[in-house]
C-alpha positions as CSV (number, residue, x, y, z in Angstrom):
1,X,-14.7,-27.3,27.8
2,X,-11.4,-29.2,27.8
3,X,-12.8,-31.7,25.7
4,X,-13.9,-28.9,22.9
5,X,-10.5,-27.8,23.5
6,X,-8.4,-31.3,22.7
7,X,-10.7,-31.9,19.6
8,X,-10.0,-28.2,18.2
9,X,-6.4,-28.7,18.9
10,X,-4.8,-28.7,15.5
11,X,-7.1,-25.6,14.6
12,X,-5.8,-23.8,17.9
13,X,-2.3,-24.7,17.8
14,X,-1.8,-23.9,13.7
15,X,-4.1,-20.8,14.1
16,X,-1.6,-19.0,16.8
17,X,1.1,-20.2,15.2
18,X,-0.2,-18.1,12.4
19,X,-1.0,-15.3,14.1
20,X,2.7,-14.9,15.8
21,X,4.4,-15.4,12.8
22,X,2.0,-12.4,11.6
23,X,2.7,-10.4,14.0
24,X,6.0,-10.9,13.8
25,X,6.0,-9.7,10.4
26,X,3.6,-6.6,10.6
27,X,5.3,-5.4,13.7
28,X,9.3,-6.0,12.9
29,X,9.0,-5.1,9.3
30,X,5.2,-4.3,8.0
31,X,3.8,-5.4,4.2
32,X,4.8,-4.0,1.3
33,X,4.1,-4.8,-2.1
34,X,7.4,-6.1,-3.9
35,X,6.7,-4.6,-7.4
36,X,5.4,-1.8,-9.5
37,X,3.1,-4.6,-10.8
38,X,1.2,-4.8,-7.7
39,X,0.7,-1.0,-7.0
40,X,-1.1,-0.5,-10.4
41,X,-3.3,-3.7,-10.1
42,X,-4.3,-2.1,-6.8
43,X,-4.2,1.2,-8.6
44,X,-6.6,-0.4,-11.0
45,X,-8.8,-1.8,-8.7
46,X,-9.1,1.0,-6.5
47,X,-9.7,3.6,-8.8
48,X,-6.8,5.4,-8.2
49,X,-5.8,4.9,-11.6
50,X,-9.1,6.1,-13.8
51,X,-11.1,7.8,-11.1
52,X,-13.2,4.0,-11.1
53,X,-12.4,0.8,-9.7
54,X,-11.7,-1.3,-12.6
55,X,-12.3,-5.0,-13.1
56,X,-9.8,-5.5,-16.2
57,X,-6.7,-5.1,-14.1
58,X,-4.4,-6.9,-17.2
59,X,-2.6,-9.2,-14.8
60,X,-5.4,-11.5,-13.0
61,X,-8.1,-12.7,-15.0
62,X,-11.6,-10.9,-15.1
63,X,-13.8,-12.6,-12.6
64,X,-11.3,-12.5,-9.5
65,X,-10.5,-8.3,-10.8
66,X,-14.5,-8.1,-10.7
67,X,-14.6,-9.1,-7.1
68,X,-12.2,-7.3,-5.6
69,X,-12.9,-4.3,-7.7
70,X,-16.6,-4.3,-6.5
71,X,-15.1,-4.2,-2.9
72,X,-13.1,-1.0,-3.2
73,X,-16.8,0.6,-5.1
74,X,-18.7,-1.0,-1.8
75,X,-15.6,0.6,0.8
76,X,-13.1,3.0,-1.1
77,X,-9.5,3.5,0.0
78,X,-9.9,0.6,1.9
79,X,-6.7,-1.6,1.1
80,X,-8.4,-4.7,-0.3
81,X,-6.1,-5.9,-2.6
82,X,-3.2,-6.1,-0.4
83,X,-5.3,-7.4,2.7
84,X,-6.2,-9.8,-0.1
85,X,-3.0,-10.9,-1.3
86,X,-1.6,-11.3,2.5
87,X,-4.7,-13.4,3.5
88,X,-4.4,-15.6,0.3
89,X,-0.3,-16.1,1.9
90,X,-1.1,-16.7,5.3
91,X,-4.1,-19.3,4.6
92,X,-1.9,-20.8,2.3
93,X,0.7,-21.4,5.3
94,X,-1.8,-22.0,7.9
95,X,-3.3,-25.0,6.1
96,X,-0.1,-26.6,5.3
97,X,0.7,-26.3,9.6
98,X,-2.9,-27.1,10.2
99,X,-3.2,-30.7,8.0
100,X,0.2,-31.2,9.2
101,X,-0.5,-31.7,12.6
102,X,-3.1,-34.4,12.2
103,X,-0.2,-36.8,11.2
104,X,0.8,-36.7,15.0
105,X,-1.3,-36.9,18.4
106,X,1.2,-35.8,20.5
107,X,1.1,-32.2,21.4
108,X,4.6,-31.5,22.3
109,X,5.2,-33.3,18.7
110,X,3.1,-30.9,17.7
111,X,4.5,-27.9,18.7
112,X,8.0,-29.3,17.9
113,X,6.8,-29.7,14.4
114,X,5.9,-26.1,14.2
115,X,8.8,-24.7,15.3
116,X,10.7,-26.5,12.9
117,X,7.9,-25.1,9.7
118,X,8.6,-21.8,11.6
119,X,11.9,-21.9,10.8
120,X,11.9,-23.5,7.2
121,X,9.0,-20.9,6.9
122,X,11.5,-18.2,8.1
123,X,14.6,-19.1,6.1
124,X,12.9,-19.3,2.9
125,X,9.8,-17.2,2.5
126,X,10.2,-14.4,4.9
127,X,11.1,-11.6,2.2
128,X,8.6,-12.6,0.7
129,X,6.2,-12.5,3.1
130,X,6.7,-8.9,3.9
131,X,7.2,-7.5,0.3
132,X,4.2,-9.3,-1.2
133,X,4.6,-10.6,-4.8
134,X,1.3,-11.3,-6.9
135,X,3.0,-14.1,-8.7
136,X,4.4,-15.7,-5.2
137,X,0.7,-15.7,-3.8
138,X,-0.3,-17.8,-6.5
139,X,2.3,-20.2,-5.7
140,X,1.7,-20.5,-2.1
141,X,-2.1,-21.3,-3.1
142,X,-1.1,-23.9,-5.5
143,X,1.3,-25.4,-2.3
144,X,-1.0,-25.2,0.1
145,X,-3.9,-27.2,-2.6
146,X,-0.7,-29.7,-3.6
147,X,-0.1,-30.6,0.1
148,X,-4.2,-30.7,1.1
149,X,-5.0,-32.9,-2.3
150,X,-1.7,-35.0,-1.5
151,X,-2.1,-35.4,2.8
152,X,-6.2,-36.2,1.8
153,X,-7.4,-39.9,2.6
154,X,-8.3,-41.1,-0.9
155,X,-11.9,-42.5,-0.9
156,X,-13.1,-45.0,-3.2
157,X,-16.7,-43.6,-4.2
158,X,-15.8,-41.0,-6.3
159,X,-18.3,-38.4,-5.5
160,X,-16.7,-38.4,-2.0
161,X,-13.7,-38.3,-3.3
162,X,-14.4,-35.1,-5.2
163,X,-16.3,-33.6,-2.1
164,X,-13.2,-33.7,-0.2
165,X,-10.8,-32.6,-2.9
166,X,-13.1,-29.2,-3.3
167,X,-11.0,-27.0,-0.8
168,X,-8.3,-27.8,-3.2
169,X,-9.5,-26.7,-6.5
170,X,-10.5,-23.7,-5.2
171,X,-7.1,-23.0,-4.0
172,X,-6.1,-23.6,-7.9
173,X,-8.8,-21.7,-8.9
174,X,-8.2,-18.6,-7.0
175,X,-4.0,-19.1,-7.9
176,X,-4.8,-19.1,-11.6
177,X,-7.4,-16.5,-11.4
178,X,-4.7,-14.3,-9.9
179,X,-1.6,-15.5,-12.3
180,X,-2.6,-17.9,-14.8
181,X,0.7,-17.6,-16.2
182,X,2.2,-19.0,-12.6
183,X,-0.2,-22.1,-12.3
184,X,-0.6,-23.2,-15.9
185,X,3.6,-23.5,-15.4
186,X,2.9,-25.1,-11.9
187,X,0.6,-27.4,-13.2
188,X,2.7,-30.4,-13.8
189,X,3.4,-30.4,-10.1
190,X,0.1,-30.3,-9.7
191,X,-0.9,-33.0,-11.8
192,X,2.3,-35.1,-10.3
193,X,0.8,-34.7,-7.0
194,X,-2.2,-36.7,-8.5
195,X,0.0,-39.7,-9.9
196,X,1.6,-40.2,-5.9
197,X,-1.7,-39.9,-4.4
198,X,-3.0,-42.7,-6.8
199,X,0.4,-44.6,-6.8
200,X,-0.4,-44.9,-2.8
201,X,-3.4,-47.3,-4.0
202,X,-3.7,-50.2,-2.5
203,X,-4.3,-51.7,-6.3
204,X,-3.1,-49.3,-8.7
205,X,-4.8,-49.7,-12.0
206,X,-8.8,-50.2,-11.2
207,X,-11.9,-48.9,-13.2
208,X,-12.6,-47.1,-10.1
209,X,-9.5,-45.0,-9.7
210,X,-9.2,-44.1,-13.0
211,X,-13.0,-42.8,-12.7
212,X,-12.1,-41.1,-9.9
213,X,-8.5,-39.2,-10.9
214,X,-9.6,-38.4,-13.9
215,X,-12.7,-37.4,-13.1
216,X,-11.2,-35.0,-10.7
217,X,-8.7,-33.5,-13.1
218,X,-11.2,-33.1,-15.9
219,X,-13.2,-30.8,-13.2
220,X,-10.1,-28.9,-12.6
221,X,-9.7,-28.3,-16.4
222,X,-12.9,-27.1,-17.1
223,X,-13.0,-24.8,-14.0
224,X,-9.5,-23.1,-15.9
225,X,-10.8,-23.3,-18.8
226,X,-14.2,-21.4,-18.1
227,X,-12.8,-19.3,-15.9
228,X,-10.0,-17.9,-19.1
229,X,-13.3,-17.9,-21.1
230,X,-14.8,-15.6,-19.0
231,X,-11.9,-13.6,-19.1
232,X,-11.7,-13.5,-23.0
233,X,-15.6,-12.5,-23.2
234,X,-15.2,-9.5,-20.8
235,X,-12.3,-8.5,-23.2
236,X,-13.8,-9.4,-26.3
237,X,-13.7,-5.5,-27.9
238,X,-11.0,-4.9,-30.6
239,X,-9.5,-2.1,-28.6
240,X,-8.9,-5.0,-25.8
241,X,-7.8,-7.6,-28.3
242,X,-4.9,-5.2,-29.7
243,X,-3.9,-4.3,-26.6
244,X,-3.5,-7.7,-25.5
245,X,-1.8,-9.1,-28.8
246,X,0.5,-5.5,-27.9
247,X,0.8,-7.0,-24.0
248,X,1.7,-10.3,-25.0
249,X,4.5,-9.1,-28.1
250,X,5.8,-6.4,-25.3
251,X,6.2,-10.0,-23.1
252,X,7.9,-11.9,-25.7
253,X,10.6,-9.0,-26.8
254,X,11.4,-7.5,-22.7
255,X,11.3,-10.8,-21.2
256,X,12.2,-13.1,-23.5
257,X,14.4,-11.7,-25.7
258,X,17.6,-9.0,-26.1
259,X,16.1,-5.8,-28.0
260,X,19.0,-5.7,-31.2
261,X,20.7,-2.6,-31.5
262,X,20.2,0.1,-33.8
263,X,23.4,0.6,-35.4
264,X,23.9,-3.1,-36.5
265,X,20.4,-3.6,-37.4
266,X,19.9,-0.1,-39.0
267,X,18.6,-2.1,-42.2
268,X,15.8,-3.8,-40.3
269,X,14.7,-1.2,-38.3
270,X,14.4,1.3,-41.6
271,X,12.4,-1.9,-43.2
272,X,9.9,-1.7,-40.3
273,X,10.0,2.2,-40.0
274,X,11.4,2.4,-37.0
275,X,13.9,5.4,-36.2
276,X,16.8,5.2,-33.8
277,X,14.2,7.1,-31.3
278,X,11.8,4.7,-31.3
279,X,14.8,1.8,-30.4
280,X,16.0,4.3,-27.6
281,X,12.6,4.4,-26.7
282,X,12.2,1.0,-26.2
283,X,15.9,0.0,-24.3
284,X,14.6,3.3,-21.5
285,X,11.2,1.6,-21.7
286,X,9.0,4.8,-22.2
287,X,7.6,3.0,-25.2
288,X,4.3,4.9,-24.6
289,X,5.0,8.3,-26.3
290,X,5.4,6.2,-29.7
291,X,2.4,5.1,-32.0
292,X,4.4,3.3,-34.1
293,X,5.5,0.8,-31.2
294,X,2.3,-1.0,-31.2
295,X,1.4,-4.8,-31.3
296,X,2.3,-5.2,-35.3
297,X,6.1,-4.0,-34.7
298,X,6.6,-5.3,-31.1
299,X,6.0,-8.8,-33.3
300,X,7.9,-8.2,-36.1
301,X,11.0,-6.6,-33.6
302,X,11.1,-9.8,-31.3
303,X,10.7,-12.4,-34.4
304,X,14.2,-10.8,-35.6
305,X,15.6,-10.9,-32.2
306,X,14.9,-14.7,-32.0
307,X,16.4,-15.2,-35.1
308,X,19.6,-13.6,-34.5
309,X,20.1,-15.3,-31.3
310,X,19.8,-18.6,-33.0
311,X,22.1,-17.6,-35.7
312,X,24.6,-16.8,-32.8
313,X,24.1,-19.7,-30.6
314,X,22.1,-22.5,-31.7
315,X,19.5,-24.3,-29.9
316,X,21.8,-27.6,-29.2
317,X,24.5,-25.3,-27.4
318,X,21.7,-22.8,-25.4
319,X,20.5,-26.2,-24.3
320,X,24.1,-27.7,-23.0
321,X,24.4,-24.3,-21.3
322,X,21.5,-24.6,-19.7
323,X,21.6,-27.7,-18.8
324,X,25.2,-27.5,-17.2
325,X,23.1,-24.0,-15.5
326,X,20.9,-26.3,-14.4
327,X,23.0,-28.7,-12.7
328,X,24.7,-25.7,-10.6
329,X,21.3,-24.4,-9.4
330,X,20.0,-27.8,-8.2
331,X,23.3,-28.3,-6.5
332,X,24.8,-25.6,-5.5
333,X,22.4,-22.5,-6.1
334,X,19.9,-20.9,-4.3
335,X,20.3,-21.8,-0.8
336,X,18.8,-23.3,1.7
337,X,16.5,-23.7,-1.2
338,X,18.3,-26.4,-3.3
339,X,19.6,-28.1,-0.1
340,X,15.8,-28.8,1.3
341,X,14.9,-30.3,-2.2
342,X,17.5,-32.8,-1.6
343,X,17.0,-33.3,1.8
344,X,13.4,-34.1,0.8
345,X,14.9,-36.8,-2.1
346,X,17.3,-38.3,0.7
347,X,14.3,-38.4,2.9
348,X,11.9,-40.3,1.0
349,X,14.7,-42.4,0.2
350,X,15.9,-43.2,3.3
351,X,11.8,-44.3,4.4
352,X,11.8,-46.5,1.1
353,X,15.3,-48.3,2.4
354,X,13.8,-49.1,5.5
355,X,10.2,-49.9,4.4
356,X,11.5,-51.9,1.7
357,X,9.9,-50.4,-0.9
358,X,13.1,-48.7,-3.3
359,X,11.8,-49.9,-6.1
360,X,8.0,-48.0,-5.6
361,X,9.7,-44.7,-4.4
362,X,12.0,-44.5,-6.9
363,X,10.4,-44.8,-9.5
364,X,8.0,-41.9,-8.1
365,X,10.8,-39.8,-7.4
366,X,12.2,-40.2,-10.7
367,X,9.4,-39.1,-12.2
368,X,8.9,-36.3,-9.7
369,X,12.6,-35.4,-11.2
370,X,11.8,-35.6,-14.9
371,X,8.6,-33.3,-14.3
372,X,10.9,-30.5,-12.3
373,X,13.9,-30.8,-14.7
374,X,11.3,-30.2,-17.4
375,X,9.9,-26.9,-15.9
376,X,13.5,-25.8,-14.7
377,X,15.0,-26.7,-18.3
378,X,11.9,-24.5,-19.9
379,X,12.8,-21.3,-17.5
380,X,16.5,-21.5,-17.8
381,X,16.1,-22.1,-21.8
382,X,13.7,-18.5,-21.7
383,X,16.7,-16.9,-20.0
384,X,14.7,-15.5,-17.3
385,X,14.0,-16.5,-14.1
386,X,13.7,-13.6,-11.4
387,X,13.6,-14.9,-8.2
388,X,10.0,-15.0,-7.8
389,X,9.4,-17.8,-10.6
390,X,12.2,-19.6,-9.0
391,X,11.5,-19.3,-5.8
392,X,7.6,-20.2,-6.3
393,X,8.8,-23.5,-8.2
394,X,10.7,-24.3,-5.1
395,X,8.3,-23.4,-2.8
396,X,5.8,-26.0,-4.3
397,X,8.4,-28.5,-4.6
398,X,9.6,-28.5,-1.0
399,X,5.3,-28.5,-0.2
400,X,4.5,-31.2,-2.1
401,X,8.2,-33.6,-0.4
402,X,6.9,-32.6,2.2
403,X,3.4,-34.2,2.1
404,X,4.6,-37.1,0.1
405,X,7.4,-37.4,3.3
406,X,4.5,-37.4,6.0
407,X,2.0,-39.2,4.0
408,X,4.5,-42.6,4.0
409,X,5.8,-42.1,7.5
410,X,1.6,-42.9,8.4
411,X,1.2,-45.7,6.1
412,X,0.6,-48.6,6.9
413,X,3.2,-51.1,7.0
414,X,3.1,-53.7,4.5
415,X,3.6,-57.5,5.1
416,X,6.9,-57.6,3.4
417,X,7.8,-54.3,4.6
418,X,10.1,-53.2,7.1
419,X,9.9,-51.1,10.4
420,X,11.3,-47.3,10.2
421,X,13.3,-46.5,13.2
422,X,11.6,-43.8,15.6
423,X,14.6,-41.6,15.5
424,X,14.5,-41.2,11.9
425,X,11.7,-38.2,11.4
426,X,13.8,-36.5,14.2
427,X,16.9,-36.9,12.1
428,X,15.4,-35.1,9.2
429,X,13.9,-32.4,10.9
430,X,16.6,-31.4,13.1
431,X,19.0,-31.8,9.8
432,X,16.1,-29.5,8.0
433,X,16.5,-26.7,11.1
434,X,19.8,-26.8,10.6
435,X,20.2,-26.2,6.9
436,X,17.7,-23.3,7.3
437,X,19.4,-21.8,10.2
438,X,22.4,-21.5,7.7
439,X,20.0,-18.9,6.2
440,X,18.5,-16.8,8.8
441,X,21.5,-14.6,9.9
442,X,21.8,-13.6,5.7
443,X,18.0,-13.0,6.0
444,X,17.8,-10.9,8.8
445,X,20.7,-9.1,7.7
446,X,19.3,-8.7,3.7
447,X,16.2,-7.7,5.7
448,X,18.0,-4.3,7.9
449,X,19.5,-3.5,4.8
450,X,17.3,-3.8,2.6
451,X,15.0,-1.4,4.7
452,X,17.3,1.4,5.2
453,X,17.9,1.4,1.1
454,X,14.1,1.6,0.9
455,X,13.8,4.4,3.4
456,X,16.0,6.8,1.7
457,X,14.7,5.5,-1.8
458,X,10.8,5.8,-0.7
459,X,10.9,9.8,0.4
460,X,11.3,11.6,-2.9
461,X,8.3,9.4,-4.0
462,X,6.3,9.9,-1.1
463,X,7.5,13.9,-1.5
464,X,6.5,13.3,-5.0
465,X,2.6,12.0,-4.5
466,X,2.5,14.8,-2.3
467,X,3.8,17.4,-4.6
468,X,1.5,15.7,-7.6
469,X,-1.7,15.4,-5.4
470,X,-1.6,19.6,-4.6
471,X,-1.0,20.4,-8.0
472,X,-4.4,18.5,-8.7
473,X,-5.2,20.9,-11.7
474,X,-1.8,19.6,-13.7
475,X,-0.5,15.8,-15.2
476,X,2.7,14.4,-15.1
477,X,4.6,12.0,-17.0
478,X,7.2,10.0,-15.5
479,X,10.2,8.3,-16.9
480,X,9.9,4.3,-16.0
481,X,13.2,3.9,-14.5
482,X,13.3,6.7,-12.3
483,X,10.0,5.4,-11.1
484,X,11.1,1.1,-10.5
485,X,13.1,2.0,-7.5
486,X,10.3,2.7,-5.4
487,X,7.9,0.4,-3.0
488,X,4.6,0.9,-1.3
489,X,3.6,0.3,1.9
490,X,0.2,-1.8,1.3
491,X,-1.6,-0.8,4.4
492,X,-0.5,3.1,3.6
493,X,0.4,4.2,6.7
494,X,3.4,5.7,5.4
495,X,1.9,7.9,2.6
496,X,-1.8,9.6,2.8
497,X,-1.5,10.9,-0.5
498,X,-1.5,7.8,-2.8
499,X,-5.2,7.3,-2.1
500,X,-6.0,10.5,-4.0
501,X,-8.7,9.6,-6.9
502,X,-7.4,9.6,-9.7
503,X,-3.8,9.8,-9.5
504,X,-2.8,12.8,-11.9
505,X,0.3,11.2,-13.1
506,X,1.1,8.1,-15.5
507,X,4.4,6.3,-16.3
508,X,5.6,6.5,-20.1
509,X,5.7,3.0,-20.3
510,X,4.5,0.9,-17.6
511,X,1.9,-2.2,-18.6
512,X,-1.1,-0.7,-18.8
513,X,0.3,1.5,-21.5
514,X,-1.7,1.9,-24.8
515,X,-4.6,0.1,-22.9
516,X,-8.1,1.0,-22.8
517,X,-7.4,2.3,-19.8
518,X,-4.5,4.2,-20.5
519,X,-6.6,5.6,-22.8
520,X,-9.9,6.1,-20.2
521,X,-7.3,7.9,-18.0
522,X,-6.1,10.5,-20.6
523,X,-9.5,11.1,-21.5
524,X,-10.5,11.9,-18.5
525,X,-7.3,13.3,-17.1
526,X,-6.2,15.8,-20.1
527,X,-8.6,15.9,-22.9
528,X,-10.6,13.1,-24.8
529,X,-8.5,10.8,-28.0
530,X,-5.4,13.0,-26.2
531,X,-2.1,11.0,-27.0
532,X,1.2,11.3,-24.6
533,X,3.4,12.5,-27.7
534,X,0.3,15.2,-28.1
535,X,-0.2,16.2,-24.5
536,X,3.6,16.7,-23.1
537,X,4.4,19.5,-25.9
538,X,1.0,21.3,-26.5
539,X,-0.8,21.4,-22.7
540,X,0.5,24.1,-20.0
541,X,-0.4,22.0,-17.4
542,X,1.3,18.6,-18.4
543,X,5.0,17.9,-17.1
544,X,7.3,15.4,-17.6
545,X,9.5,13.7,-14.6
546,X,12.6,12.3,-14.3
547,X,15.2,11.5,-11.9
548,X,18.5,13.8,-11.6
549,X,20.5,11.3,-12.5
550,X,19.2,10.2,-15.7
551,X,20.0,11.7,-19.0
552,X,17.4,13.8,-20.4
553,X,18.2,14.2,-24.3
554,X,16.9,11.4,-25.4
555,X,13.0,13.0,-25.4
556,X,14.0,16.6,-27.4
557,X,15.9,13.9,-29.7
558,X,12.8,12.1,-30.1
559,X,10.7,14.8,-30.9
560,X,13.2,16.6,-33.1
561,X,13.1,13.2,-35.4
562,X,9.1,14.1,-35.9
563,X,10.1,17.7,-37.0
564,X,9.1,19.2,-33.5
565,X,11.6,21.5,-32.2
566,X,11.5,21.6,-28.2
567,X,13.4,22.1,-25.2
568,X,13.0,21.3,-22.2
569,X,12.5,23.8,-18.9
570,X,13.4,23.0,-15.8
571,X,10.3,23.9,-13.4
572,X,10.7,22.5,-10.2
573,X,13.2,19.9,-8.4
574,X,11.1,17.4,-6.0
575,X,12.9,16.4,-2.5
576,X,16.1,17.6,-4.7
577,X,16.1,14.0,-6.4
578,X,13.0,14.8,-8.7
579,X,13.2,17.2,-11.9
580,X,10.0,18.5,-13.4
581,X,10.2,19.5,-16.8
582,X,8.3,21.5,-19.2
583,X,8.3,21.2,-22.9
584,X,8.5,24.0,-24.5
């Protein structure tokens, strides 16, 4: 028993560290997903959204949406998606703890070592553990198959080599089936990961490693490649191809660009028949009511954007900007973020100095810079990087210095190499506990506060499902910023009503907007080739909410533009925060 016990050590040890920091979670804050883009995948996936569990979820690709959708058809209002998105997190972190304890055979090192990943862990992802990001998950995947491919014993046939490389594409796999977006930008880590591994060769430039690294990477290509195939043969109709030219236009003018302003661009916007509705439309983002802001004009409206942003500042001086933008965030942004990075340069460093190998190390870690100075130069040039980009790139970053850290404090020491001092792995893990402990008093606090804001924001939207769900025999519209402020518990304990099928209510211009099915829902919801212009002002039973606070003029405006004269009737006020309005 004992000895079953001391060989699945590592499993045992990294499997209730796990499970505590789980608990920890569920039962001192619970999950919730981070974004409206989470709650209508699930939406999508469950059925909640057209009355059937969908596949073609527009954010992960085909064959992962096919899987989990045929889960929620096997066992409805089961929470599938979430329980999947949380698994994908805590595998990803339980692997990392797990390979990392076979660098030691010392169980109070062992433990030691955990604590101080529990704390790291703590200080840097714990937000994001609890409010659960789609985009995040497929970073912590791509970590987690970064540190596995980079901690693996290289083998020199390379069909074994492959074999024990497997649990890492898969990892890829599933993280680019869920955001390809995410991993085709995390993919030069990825790759870099590769060039240490086979820079760690005892001869460098053989037949045999190149067979075997490349052999590797081409796999990994073709399993992206076929697996976006897929994807682009399940959505191969012309209604699916517009709607994804529309998807990625929307993409290129909300996130990528500044939406020009109507009075200064009057000319322009006449040229492209636009009105100054349809530009308030698009700055209050309920885009959906409008025909004419399809994939054509979304195009045409970000092309001019881009051009008059170069005409103001050109690329040469975005770039110095940047660049000097850079500089701060690798230095003095983001903590404890930024300040592990270097600790991870400094560390590898430091084992070089005493191994006597500067020159090898450096030139890897130089090349490790020019890769992430690439990708941080390419998100800082966009001019947007929320803090889940930035904090996945990190997150892989820190992974991947890790493994590279505990893969040369194993090797074997050369015959013109030097010993490392035992102290010095303590040194750096009691100087990386102490930069993250510099964090955990601001995240705990973020934490409270963060909850109470989301407490008194989450009841009139709770009150709202509740109001919409017994009014089963009406539809309502929402305005999409008094619907953003809002978050979901995943496991619903909170709120019953959101597992109603379908949910008889849309927002007027969330992403699934103008898809098929936007269009599936409408159909089924209100009447069949319906449109939202169409439905708000000519059905009884079709309302149109917004929040108290926001103005409301802009839709009568709108519709007066299109020669319809309406007003709008105050019907009902929802947890007084809520106004539901009728057009009359």
């Amino acid at each position: 028993m004992m000895k079953n016990l001391v060989k699945y050590e590592n499993l045992i040890l990294a499997a209730f560290y796990i499970l505590m920091l789980i608990f920890f979670v569920a039962f001192r804050y619970d999950f919730y997903f981070a974004l409206n883009d989470d709650v209508l995948m699930k939406d999508l996936l469950a059925g909640i959204y057209t009355g059937t569990p969908e596949a073609s979820n527009i954010q992960m690709l085909y064959p992962l949406g096919f899987v989990i959708s045929l889960f929620y058809r096997i066992v409805p209002g089961f929470p599938w998606y979430g329980l999947f998105l949380i698994g994908c997190q805590f595998l990803s972190l339980y692997m990392i703890s797990f390979l990392s304890l076979k660098f030691s055979t010392n169980r109070i090192k062992k433990i030691l070592f955990l604590i101080v990943m529990f704390v790291i862990f703590f200080a840097t992802m714990l937000h994001h553990l609890v409010f659960v990001q789609y985009t995040i998950t497929s970073a912590m995947l791509a970590a987690a198959a970064v540190f596995y491919f980079t901690v693996t014993e290289a083998s020199e046939d390379i069909k074994v080599f492959i074999k024990a490389n497997i649990p890492a594409l898969i990892l890829i796999l599933i993280a680019f089936l869920l955001r390809p977006w995410m991993l085709w930008l995390l993919l030069p880590l990825i790759c870099f990961a590769g060039i240490f591994k086979w820079s760690q060769e005892v001869t460098i430039f053989t037949k045999q490693n190149m067979k075997k690294y490349f052999s590797l990477f081409g796999l990994l290509l073709a399993l992206l490649l076929v697996s976006q195939a897929i994807d682009l043969l399940a959505h191969s109709s012309s209604e699916w191809r517009q709607f994804n030219r529309f998807f990625a236009n929307r993409t290129k003018l909300y996130d990528f660009q500044m939406i020009p302003e109507y009075e200064e661009n009057a000319a322009f916007y006449t040229g492209i028949g636009f009105t100054y509705g349809e530009v308030n439309l698009l700055n209050n983002y309920n885009f959906g009511i409008s025909e004419k802001i399809n994939d054509v004009s979304l195009l045409e409206i970000a092309t001019y954007a881009k051009q008059k942003r170069n005409e103001t500042v050109s690329f040469g001086e975005r770039f110095k900007q940047q660049f000097r933008a850079y500089y701060y965030v690798a230095t003095k942004g983001h903590y404890p973020y930024n300040v592990l990075i270097l600790l991870g340069y400094a560390a590898l460093l430091g084992w070089a100095f005493f191994r006597n190998q500067l020159g090898r190390i450096v030139t890897v870690l130089f090349m490790l810079g020019i890769v992430r100075s690439g990708l941080w130069l390419y998100i800082l040039m966009g001019e947007r990087y929320p803090e889940r980009i930035i904090h996945s790139l990190y997150f892989v970053e820190m992974m991947l210095l890790l493994a590279m850290f505990l893969t040369a404090m194993t090797k074997k020491e050369e015959q013109d190499s030097r010993k490392v001092p035992k102290f010095y792995p303590y040194i750096v893990a009691v100087t990386a506990v102490f930069i993250a402990f510099g964090n955990i008093k601001p995240t705990l606090y973020g934490m409270d506060t963060e909850f109470i804001y989301i407490e008194a924001k989450n009841q009139p939207w709770r009150v709202m499902q509740e109001y919409v769900s017994k009014n089963n025999e009406s539809f309502y519209f929402i305005d999409v910023y008094s619907s953003v402020k809002y978050q979901e518990d995943i496991f619903g304990f909170d709120n019953p009503f959101r597992s109603s099928f379908p949910a008889n209510y849309d927002i007027m211009g969330g992403w699934a907007v103008n898809s098929p099915l936007h269009q599936k829902k409408l159909d089924r919801m209100i009447k069949p080739g319906i449109t939202m212009f169409e439905a708000l002002y000519s059905y009884d039973n079709v309302f149109f909410i917004n929040d108290k606070s926001r103005d409301t003029s802009w839709l009568p405006a709108y519709y007066a533009e299109r020669g319809y004269e309406i007003s709008l009737e105050r019907v009902d006020v929802i947890a007084d925060k809520l106004e539901v309005y009728k057009l009359r």
